[in-house]
C-alpha angles and dihedrals in degrees: 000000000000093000091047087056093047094043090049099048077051096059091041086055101045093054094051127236101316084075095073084049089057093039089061092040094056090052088052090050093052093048102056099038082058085050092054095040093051092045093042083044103067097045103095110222127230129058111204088077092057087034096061096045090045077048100050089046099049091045081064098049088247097134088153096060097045077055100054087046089052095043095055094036122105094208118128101228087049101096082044093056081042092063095054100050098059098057082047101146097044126108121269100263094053085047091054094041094057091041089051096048089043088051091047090049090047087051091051094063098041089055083051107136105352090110084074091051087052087047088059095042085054105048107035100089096046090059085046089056090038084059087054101056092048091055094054102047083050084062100049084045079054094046095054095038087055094036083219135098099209124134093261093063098044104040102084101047083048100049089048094056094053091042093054080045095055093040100054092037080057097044086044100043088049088052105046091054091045093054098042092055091056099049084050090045088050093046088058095054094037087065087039092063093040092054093048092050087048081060099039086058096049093050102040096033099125117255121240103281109267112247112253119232113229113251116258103253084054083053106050089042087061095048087051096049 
């Protein structure tokens, strides 16, 4: 363990200071790709299986009960369906107004942090230019200090540049594929919730108004006239 440890301080070194950048950038990376898996993790995909049982409740004019399912579920269409119970009894278009706000707020929190993991994506490869560029200007320094050109003086600088290179191409590569299968992960869900919600209308969107019968005292005015 010792000697992983040694070994790894010698590879941050050899690559200069913007090792210690990227080294910071790929905990940050890490940790947020274990955040979003945990939280992705405990929303249990799939909605048919939430929807029939929503179904079967309402079907039987138990709306309080549909509540009190979507409430305890972990799914992660379930405080979208929930949205839509409780304005049970409003027109289509309030209904979709309120699904779509409560998909746009779930997806909210499901996008939560991965700008950080694009930033990285983004910058990566600039610090490890960067790197580059600071590796090579230590060579040329070399160069004149030593007032010669042969492989001894310029190595380090060298080896530094392409250190830094290899480093920030890594830290970028990791996150590019991290944050693209969230995105796709979120897009899933995303139609998931929509298609819920598509279901939930159909099922909620509020009848013609019954026609009322007259009470029996207009009637029998009317039979009377």
């Amino acid at each position: 363990m010792t000697e992983m440890f040694a070994k790894s301080a010698d590879f941050l070194s050899k690559g200069g200071p913007v090792m210690y950048f990227l080294l910071l950038c790929s905990v940050a990376l890490f940790t947020v790709a274990i955040e979003r898996l945990l939280f992705m993790g405990i929303l249990a995909p799939g909605r048919r299986g939430l929807m029939q049982q929503v179904i079967g409740f309402l079907l039987e004019d138990q709306t309080e009960k549909a509540l009190e399912l979507c409430r305890l579920s972990r799914n992660v269409i379930a405080p979208v369906i929930e949205a839509g119970l409780v304005r049970k009894g409003k027109s289509k278009a309030d209904l979709e107004d309120a699904l779509r706000l409560a998909i746009a707020e779930e997806r909210g929190h499901m996008e939560r942090n991965l700008p950080i993991i694009g930033t990285i994506a983004v910058i990566s490869p600039f610090v490890g230019l960067f790197g580059t560029v600071m590796g090579i200007i230590r060579a040329f320094h070399d160069i004149a200090e030593k007032k010669t050109a042969g492989p001894d003086v310029v190595a380090r600088g060298v080896s530094e540049a392409l250190v830094a290179t290899a480093a920030g191409l890594f830290v970028a590569i990791a996150a590019v594929a991290i944050f693209n299968f969230f995105k796709a992960r979120v897009k899933q869900t995303t139609l998931e919730m929509q298609l819920a919600a598509g279901d939930l209308v159909e099922q909620l969107a509020t009848s013609p108004p019954k026609k009322q019968t007259q009470p029996a005292s207009v009637m029998e005015e009317s039979r009377s006239v």
